[in-house]
C-alpha positions as semicolon CSV with decimal commas, in nm:
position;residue;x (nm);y (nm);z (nm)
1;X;0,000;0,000;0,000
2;X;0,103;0,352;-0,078
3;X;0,132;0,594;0,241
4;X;-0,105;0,851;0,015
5;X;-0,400;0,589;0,047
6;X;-0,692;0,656;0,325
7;X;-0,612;0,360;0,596
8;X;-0,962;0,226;0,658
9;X;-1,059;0,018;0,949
10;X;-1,418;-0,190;1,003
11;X;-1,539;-0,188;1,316
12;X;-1,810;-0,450;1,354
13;X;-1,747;-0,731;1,051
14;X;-2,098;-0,872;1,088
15;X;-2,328;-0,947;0,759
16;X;-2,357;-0,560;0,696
17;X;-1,999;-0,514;0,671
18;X;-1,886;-0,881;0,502
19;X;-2,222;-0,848;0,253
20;X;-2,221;-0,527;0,141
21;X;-1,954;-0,273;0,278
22;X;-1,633;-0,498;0,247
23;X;-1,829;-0,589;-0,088
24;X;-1,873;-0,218;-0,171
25;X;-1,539;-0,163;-0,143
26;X;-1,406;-0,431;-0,405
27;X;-1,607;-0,290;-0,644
28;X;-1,455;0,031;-0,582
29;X;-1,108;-0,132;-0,649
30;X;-1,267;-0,291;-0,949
31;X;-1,338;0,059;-1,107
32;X;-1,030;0,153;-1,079
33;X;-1,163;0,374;-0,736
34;X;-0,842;0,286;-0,566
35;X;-0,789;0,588;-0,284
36;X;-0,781;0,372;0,022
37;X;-0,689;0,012;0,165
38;X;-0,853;-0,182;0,445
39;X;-0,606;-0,214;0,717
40;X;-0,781;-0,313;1,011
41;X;-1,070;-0,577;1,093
42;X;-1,219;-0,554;1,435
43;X;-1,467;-0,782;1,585
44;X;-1,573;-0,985;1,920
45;X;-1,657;-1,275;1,739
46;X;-1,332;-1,447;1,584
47;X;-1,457;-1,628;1,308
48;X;-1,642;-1,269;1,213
49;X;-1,253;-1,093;1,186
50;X;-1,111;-1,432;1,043
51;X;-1,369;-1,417;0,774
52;X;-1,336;-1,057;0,657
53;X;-0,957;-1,041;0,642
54;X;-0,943;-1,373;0,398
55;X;-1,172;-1,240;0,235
56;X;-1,026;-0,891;0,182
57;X;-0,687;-1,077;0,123
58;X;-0,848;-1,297;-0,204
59;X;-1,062;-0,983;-0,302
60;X;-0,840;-0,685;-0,244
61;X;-0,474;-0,831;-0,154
62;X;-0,514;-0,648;0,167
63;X;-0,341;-0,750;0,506
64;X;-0,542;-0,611;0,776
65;X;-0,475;-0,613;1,142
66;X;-0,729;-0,849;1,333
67;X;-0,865;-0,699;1,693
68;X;-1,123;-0,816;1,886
69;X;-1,157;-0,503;2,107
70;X;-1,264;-0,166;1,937
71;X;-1,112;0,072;2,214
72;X;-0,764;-0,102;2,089
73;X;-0,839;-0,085;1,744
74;X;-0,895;0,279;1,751
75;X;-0,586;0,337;1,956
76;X;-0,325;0,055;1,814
77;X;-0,458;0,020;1,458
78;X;-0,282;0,156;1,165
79;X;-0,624;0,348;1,025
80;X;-0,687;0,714;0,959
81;X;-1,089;0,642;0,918
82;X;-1,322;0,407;1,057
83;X;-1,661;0,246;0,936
84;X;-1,864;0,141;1,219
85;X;-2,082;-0,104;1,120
86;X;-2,153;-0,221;1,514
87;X;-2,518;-0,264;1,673
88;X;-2,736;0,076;1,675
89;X;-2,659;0,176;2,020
90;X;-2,267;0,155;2,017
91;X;-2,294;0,383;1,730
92;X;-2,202;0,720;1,870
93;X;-2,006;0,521;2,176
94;X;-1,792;0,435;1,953
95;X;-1,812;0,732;1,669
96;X;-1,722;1,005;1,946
97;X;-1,434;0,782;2,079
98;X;-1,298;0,780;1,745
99;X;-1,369;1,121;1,640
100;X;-1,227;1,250;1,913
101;X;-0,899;1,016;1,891
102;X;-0,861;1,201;1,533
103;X;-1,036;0,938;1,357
104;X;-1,248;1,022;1,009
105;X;-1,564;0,821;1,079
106;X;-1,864;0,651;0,882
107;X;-2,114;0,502;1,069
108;X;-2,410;0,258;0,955
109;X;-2,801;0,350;0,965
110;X;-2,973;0,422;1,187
111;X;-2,748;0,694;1,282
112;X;-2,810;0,665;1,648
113;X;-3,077;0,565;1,880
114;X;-3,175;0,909;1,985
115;X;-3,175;1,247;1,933
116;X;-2,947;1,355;2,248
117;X;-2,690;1,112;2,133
118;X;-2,683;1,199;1,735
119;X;-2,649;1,533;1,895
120;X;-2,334;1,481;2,061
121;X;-2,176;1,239;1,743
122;X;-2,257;1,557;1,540
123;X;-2,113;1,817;1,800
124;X;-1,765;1,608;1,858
125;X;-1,794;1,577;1,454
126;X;-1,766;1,999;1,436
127;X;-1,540;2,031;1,680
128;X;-1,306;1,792;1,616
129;X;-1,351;1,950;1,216
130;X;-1,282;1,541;1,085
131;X;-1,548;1,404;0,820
132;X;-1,848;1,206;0,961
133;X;-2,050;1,047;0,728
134;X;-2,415;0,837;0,842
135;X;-2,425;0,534;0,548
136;X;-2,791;0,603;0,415
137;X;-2,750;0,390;0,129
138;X;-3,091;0,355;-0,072
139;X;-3,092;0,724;-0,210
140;X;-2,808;0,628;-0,416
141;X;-3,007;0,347;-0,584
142;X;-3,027;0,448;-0,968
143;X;-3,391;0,439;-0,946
144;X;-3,388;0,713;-0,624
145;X;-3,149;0,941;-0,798
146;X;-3,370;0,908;-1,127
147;X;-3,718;0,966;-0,918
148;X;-3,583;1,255;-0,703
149;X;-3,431;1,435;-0,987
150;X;-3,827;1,351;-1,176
151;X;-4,003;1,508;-0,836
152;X;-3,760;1,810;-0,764
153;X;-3,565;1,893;-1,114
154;X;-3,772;1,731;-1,397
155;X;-4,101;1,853;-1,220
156;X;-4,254;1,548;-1,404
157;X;-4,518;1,533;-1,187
158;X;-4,573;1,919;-1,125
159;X;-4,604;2,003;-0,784
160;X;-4,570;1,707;-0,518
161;X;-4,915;1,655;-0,340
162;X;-4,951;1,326;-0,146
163;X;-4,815;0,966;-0,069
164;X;-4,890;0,665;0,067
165;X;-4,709;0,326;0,138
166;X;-4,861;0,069;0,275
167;X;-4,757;-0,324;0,322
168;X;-4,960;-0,569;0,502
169;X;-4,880;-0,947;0,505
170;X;-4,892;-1,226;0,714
171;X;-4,518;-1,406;0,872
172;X;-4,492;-1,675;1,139
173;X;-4,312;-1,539;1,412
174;X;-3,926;-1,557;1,423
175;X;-3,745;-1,853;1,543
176;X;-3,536;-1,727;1,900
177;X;-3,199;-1,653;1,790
178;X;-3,021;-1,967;1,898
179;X;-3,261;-2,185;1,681
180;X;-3,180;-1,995;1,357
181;X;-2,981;-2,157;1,175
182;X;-2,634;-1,958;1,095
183;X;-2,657;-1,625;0,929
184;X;-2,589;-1,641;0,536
185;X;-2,591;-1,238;0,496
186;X;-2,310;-1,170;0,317
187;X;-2,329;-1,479;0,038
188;X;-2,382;-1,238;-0,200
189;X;-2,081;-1,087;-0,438
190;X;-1,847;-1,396;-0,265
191;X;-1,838;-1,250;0,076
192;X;-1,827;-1,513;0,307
193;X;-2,099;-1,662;0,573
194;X;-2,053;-1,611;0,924
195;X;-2,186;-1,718;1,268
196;X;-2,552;-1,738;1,393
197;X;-2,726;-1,390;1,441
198;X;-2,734;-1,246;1,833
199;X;-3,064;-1,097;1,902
200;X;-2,910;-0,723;2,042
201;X;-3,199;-0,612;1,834
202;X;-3,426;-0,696;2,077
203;X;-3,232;-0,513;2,354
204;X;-3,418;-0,182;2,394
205;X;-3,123;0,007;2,477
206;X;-2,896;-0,144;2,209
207;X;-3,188;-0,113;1,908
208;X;-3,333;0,188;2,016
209;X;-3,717;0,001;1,873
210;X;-3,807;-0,189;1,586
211;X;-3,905;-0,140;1,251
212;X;-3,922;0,250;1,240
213;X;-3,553;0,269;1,360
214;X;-3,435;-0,028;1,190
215;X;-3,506;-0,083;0,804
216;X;-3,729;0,219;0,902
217;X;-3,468;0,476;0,860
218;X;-3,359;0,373;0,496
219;X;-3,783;0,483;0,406
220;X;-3,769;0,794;0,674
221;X;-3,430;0,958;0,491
222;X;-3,602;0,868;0,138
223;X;-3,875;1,075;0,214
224;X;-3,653;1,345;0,358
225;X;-3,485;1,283;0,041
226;X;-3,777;1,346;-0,235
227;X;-3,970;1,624;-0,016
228;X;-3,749;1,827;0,202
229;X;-3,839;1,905;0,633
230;X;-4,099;1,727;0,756
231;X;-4,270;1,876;0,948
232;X;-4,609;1,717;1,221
233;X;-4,621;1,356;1,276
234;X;-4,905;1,150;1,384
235;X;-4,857;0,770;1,465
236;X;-5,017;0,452;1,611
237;X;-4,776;0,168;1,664
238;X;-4,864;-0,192;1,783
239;X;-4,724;-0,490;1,923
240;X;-4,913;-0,764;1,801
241;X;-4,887;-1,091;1,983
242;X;-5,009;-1,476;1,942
243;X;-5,265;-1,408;2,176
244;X;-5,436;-1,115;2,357
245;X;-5,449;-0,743;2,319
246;X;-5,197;-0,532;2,129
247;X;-4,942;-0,365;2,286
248;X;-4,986;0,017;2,199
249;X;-4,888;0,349;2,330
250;X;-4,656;0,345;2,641
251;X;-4,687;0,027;2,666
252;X;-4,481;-0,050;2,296
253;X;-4,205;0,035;2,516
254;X;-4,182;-0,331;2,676
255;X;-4,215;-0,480;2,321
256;X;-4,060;-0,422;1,932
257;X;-4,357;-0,287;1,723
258;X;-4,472;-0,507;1,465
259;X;-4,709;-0,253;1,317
260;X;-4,770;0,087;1,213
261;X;-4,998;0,387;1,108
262;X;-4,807;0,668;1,063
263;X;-4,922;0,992;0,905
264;X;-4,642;1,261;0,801
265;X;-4,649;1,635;0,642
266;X;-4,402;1,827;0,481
267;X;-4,341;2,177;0,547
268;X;-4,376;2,224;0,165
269;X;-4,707;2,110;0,186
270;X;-4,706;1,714;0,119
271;X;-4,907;1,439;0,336
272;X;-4,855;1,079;0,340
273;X;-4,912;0,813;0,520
274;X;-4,682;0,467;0,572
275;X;-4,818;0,172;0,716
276;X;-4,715;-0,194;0,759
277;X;-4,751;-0,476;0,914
278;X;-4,615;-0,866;0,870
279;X;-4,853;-0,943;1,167
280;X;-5,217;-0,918;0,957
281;X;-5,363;-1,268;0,787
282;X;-5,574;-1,241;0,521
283;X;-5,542;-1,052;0,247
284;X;-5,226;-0,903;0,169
285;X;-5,199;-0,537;0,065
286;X;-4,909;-0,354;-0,136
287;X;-4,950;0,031;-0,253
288;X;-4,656;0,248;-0,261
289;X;-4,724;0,573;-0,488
290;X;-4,679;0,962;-0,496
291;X;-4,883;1,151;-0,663
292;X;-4,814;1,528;-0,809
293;X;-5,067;1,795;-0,957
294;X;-4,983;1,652;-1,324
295;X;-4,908;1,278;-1,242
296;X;-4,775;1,024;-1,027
297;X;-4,477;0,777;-0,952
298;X;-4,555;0,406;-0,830
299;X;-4,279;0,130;-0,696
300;X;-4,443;-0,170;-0,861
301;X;-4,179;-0,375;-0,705
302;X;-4,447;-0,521;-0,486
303;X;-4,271;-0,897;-0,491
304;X;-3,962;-0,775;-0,239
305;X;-4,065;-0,790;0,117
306;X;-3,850;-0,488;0,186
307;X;-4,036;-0,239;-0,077
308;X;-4,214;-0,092;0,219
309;X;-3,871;0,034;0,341
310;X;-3,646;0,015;0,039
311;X;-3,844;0,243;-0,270
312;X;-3,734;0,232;-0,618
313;X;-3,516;-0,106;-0,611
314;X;-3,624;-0,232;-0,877
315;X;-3,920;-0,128;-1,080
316;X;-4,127;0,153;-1,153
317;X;-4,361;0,353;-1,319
318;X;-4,454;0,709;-1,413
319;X;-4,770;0,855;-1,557
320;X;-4,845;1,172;-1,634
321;X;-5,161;1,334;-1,695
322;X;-5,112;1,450;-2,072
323;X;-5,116;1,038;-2,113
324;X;-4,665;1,028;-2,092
325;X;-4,596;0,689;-1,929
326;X;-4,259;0,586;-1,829
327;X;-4,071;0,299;-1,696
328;X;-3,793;0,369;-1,414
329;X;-3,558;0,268;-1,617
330;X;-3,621;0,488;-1,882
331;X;-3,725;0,760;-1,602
332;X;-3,321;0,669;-1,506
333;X;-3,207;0,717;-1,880
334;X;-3,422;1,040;-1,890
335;X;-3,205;1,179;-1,601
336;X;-2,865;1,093;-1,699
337;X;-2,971;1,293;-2,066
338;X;-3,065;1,562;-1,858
339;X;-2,818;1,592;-1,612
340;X;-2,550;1,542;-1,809
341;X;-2,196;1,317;-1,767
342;X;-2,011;1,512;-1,477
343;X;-2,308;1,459;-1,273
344;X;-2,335;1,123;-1,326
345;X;-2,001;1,073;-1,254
346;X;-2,030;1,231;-0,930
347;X;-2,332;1,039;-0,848
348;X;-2,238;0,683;-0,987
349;X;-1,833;0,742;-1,027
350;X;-1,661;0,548;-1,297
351;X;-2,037;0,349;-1,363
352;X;-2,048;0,187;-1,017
353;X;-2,435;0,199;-0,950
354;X;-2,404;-0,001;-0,643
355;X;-2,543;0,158;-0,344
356;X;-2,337;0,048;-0,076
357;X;-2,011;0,103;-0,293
358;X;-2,119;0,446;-0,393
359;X;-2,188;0,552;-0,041
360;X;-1,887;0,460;0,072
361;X;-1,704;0,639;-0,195
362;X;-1,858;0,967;-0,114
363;X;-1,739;0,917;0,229
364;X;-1,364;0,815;0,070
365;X;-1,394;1,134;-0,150
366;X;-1,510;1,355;0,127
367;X;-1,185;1,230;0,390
368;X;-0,931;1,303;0,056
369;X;-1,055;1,614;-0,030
370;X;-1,184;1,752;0,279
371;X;-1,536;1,802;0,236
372;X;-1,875;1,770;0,360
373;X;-2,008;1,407;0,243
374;X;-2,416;1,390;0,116
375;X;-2,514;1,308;0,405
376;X;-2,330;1,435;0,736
377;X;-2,392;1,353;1,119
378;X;-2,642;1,659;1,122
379;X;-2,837;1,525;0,854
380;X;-2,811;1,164;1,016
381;X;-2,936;1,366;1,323
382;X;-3,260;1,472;1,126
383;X;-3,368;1,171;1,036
384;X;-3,330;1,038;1,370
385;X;-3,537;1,365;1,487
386;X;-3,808;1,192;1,235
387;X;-3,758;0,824;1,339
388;X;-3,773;0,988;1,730
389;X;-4,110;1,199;1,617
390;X;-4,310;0,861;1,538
391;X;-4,218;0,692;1,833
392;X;-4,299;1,018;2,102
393;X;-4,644;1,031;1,858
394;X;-4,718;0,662;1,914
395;X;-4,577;0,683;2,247
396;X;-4,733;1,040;2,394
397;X;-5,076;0,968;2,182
398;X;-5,065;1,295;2,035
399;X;-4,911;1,439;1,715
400;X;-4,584;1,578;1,758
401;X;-4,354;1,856;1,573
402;X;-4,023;1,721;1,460
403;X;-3,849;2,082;1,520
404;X;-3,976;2,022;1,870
405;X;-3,824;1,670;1,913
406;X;-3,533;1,777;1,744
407;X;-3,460;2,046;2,009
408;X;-3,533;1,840;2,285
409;X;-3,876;2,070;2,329
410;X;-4,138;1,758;2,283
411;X;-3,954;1,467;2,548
412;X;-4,257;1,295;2,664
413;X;-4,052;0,950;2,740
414;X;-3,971;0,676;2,436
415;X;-3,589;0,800;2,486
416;X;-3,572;0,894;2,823
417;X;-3,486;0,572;2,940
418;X;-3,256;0,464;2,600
419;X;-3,041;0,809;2,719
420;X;-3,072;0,728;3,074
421;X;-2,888;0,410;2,988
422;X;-2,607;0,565;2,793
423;X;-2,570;0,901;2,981
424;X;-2,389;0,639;3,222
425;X;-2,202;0,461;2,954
426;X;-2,003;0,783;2,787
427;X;-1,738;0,716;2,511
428;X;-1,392;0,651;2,661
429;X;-1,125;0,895;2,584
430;X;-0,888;0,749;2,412
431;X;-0,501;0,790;2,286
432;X;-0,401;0,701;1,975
433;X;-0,062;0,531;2,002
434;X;-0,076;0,416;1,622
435;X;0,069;0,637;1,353
């Protein structure tokens, strides 16, 4: 490796980081995107590390350093940036430990499982003036680029009026962790498997919730993505069990929510509504469309389980009112006309339309060239204010203003507890004896 290269280090080498961010990464090298090298794999879980660094060694020809302890990664690893790919409550632990040990930081979605503590990643982010990044992947999808640029630049569908998203279907309840079988994430692109999943996610404190926070936050920044500040939220969140009465209000604190009604509005004007549920038998319902004052734009890639989270994956379709119908993928082709080749190049650089490779680039690009990446820690912070907003609604019973949750105005109690917890758990201060 050449000194000039960004040292990169993975904290957390779970099926996130071996299935799509190590993954990322080679394709990067593939395209000849070649500003970095991993040198440092960091994981509790041995075969986790061991996995990773072969293959990053087959893939890449890199020779990373193997830890199993994160505080002596950041201080004994060879790395000038960090991507934290580590369960949702270590997040800013960990991001303001390695901020403030001089560290450039990415860190995976959801940003953090509060307001008060995206807050403090952002602040240590300012102060200590090195590049954080929060890995929001799905608005670099080909088909989000092409819609946003059709709702905000194209104006193909005039004037933005209304959406709604809804997914209803019926699941048998998840096996306990120790009966699944091990995890597979990460088969994909080569990247090897790796041990059984833990179930941290259904550790209040560590997950921060369920479904809004979780695949939740991919949806929540899409929509901050096509309309801009939102602005009142209403929701009604459930806990549906084999037997008995749902779980709702305060209550969803003592279990993950399995279902939602959420309504949202846009200080530009746009409503919508997003509701799911894999708790409802009978008959299954899939509608995920925005409509304009001259047209509208419908996902029609109703077969994927995650459309309800993850819009414009794979299919599409616009129609207009003067009769215009198009396909996303000609929507896509329309964009890249329009937009013209050193756009596209900063938005999918030298052709590499993956999401996770291209997000991870912009974070690369940002570190080299000292700049602010798409999406910072204060716009990671916003979406959390949204994510934050539907849980206080749900929680609270009332509508709620996401200015006032993300001031710290509307508190009524989903995070008291969650910052409770980690006001007594601050991020070590660390020194770096790596050079």
């Amino acid at each position: 490796m050449t000194r000039d290269k960004i040292r990169l280090g993975i904290i957390g080498c779970g099926g996130i980081a071996r299935g799509r961010h190590i993954t990322g990464l080679t394709q990067l090298k593939r395209a000849g995107l070649d500003n970095f090298e991993v040198t440092a794999v960091c994981d509790t879980v041995e075969e986790n590390v061991s996995a990773a660094a072969q293959y990053l060694q087959r893939e890449q020809g890199a020779n990373p350093e193997p830890f199993s302890d994160w505080q002596e990664c950041l201080t004994r690893a060879p790395v000038d940036a960090v991507d934290i790919c580590l369960p949702h409550g270590l997040h800013h632990v960990v991001g303001i430990a390695a901020l403030e040990a001089g560290l450039h930081v990415v860190v995976e979605k959801p940003y953090t499982v509060t307001v008060k503590t995206g807050r403090q990643l952002a602040e240590t982010a300012d102060r200590t003036g090195k590049v954080l990044a929060t890995a929001v992947p799905h608005r670099r999808m080909p088909g989000q680029r092409a819609v946003h640029w059709a709702i905000n630049e194209g104006r193909l569908i005039g004037q933005p009026r209304m959406f709604f998203t809804e997914y209803t279907q019926w699941r048998p309840p998840p096996a306990p962790p120790s009966a699944r079988a091990p995890s597979q994430t990460g088969a994909q692109s080569g990247a090897p498997a790796g041990p059984a999943r833990t179930n941290w996610r259904h550790d209040r404190m560590m997950g921060g919730g369920a479904g809004v926070i979780d695949s939740g936050f991919h949806f929540l920044d899409t929509i901050r993505y096509f309309y801009g500040q939102p602005e009142t939220v209403y929701a009604e969140l459930r806990a549906f069990g084999p037997d008995g009465p749902a779980m709702r209000g305060a209550q969803i604190a003592e279990e993950r929510e399995n279902a939602a009604v959420i309504m949202i509005s846009f200080e530009n004007g746009v409503a919508g509504t997003w509701c799911w549920s894999f708790q409802i038998p009978g008959k299954e319902t899939r509608n995920s469309v925005i409509y304009g004052s001259e047209g509208s734009i419908e996902d029609t890639g109703y077969s994927d389980r995650f459309s309800v989270y993850h819009l414009f994956m794979h299919v599409g379709e616009l129609r207009r009112l003067d009769g215009t119908i198009l396909s996303l993928g000609e929507l896509e082709g329309r964009m890249r006309r329009e937009i013209g080749p050193d756009r596209v190049q900063r938005l999918f650089p030298n052709g590499v339309t993956d999401h996770f490779a291209t997000e991870l680039w912009d974070f690369l690009d940002a570190v080299e060239h000292n700049r602010k990446p798409e999406v910072d820690g204060w716009g990671g912070l916003a979406t959390t204010a949204l994510v934050e907003s539907i849980y206080e609604s749900a929680y609270s019973g009332q509508a709620v203003k996401v200015a006032d949750v993300l001031s710290g105005q509307t508190y009524h109690g989903w995070q008291r507890d969650i910052d409770d917890y980690w006001s007594q758990r601050p991020a070590p201060k660390l020194t770096r004896r790596a050079s």
